[in-house]
C-alpha positions in Angstrom: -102.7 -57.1 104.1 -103.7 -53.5 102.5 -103.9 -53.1 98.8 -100.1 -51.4 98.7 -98.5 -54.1 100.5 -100.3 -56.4 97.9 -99.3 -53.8 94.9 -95.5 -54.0 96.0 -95.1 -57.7 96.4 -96.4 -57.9 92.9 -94.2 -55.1 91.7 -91.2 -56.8 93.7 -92.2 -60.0 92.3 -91.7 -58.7 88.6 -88.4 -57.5 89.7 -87.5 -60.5 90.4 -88.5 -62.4 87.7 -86.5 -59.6 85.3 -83.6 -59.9 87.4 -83.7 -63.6 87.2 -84.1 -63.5 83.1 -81.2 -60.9 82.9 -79.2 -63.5 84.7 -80.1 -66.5 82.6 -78.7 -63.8 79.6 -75.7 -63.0 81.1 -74.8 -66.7 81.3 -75.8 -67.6 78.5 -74.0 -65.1 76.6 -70.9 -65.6 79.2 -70.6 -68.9 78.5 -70.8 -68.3 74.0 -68.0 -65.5 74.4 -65.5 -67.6 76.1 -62.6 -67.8 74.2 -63.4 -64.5 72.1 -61.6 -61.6 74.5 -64.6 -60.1 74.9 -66.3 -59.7 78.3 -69.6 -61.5 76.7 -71.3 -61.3 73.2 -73.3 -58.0 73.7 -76.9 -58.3 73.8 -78.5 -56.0 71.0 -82.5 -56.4 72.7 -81.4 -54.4 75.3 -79.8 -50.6 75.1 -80.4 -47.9 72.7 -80.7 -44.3 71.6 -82.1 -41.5 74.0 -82.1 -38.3 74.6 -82.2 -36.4 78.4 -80.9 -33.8 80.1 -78.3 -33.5 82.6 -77.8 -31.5 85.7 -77.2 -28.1 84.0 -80.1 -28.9 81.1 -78.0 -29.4 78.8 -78.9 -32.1 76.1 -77.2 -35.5 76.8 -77.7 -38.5 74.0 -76.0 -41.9 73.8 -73.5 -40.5 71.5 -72.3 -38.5 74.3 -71.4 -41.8 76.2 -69.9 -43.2 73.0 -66.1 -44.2 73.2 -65.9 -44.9 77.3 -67.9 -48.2 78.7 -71.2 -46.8 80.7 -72.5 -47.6 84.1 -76.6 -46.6 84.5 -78.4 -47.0 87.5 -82.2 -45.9 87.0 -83.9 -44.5 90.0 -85.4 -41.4 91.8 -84.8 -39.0 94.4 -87.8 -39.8 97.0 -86.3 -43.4 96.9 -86.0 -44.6 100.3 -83.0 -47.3 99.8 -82.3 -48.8 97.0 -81.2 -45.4 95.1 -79.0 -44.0 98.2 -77.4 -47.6 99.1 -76.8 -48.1 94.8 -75.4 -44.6 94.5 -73.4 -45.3 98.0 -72.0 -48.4 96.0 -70.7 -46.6 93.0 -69.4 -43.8 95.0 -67.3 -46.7 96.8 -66.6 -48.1 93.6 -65.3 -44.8 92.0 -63.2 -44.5 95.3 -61.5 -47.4 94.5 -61.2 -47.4 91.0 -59.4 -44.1 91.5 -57.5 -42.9 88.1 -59.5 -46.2 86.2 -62.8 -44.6 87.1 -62.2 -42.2 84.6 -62.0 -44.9 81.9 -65.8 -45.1 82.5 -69.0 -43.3 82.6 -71.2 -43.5 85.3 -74.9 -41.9 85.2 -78.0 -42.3 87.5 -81.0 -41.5 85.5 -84.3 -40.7 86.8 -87.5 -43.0 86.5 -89.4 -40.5 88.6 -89.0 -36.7 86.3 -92.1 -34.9 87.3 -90.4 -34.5 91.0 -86.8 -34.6 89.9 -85.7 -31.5 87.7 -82.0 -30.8 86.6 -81.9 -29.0 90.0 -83.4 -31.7 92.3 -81.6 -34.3 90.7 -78.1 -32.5 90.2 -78.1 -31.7 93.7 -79.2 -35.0 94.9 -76.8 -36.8 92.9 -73.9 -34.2 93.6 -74.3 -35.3 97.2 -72.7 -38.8 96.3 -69.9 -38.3 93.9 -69.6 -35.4 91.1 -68.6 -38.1 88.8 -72.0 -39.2 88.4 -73.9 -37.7 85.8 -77.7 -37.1 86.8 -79.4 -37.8 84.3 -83.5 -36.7 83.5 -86.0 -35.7 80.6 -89.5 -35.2 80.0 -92.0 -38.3 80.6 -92.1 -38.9 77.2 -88.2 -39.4 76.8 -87.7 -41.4 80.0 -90.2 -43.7 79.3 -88.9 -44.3 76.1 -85.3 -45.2 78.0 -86.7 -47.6 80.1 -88.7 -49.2 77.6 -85.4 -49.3 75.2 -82.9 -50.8 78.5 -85.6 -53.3 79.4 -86.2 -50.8 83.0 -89.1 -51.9 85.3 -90.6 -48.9 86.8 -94.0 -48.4 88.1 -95.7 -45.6 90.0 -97.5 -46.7 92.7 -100.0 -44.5 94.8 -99.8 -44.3 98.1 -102.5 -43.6 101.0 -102.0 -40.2 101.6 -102.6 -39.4 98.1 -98.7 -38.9 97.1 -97.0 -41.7 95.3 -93.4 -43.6 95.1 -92.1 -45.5 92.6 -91.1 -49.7 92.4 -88.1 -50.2 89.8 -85.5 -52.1 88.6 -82.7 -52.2 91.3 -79.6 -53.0 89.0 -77.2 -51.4 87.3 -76.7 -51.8 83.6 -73.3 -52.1 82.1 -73.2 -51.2 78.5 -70.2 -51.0 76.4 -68.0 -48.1 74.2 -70.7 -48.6 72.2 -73.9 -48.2 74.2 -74.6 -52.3 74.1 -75.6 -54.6 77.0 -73.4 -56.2 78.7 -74.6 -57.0 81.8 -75.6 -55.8 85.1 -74.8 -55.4 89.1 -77.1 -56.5 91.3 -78.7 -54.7 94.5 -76.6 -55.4 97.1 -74.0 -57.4 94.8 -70.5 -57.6 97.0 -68.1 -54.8 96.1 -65.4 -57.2 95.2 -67.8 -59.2 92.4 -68.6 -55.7 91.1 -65.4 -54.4 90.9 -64.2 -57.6 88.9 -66.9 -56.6 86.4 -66.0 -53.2 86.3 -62.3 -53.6 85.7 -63.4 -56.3 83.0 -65.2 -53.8 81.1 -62.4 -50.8 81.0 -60.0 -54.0 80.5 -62.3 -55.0 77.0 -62.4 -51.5 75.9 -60.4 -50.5 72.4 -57.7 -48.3 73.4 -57.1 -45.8 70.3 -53.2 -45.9 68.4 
């Protein structure tokens, strides 16, 4: 077995273990909310202020998702599955949505922004659906995002001297106001996400 193989099975293995604690959460504060309205008891660990860059480099901060629910999916352009399949998903999940889709925000933000600029990553992301934001920043400000939403993301070296990158492969679902309320898995059936996504624009304050 070469020393990648062994790197990514660790790096998978830490996924794994994350996913499986964000799951134990979720149930947890499922099962305390029932009987409140609210889709669960939001958890405060995870989630926070940033501050990135969109498409056009123009400043985007939390306050700029403020008032719609928020779907985030954190990845990078050289991905060679997980990011297309995800952003695949939410395309189909937009699609079907239709005029609700617009009740949320949806943004794929880069784990990976020494290779993806505004341009790479607009373009990239433009490719799926226009409704997704792309989302970047400088090392410094990304890190600080993934460190804030609880992200795995690790560069890992490859070979032939270039690199790729092992991270978290779900996407987070925040509320109106930018707090945790659960996630979609990889590969999570499109009916089970869709449940969760019409529960979150259904639990949002509608203004008088």
């Amino acid at each position: 077995m070469t020393s990648l193989k062994i790197i990514r099975y660790v790096a998978w293995a830490a996924v794994a273990a994350l996913a499986i604690g964000a799951g134990v959460l979720f149930t947890l504060q499922w099962t305390n909310s029932k009987g409140t309205g609210a889709l669960i008891e939001p958890l405060a660990a995870i989630g926070g202020p940033f501050e990135l860059v969109n498409g056009a480099g123009e400043t985007v901060t939390d306050k700029d998702m403020a008032g719609k629910p928020t779907v985030y999916f954190f990845g990078f352009t050289f991905c060679p599955d997980v990011c297309p399949t995800t952003l695949s998903d939410m395309q189909g999940w937009i699609s079907t949505l239709g005029d609700d889709a617009q009740k949320l925000n949806f943004a794929f933000v880069s784990i990976d922004p020494e290779r993806d600029t505004p341009e790479v990553l607009s373009d990239y992301v433009a490719a799926f659906d226009d409704s997704i934001q792309p989302l970047t920043g400088s090392r410094e400000q990304i890190d600080a995002m993934t460190k804030a939403y609880r992200v795995y993301a690790k560069k890992v070296p490859l070979d032939d001297g270039d690199y790729t990158m092992d991270h978290s492969a779900s996407a987070f679902l925040m509320d109106t106001n930018n707090r945790f309320v659960g996630t979609i898995a990889y590969g999570e059936a499109e009916e089970s996400a869709l449940k969760k996504l019409n529960r979150l624009i259904e639990n949002t304050p509608t203004s008088s």
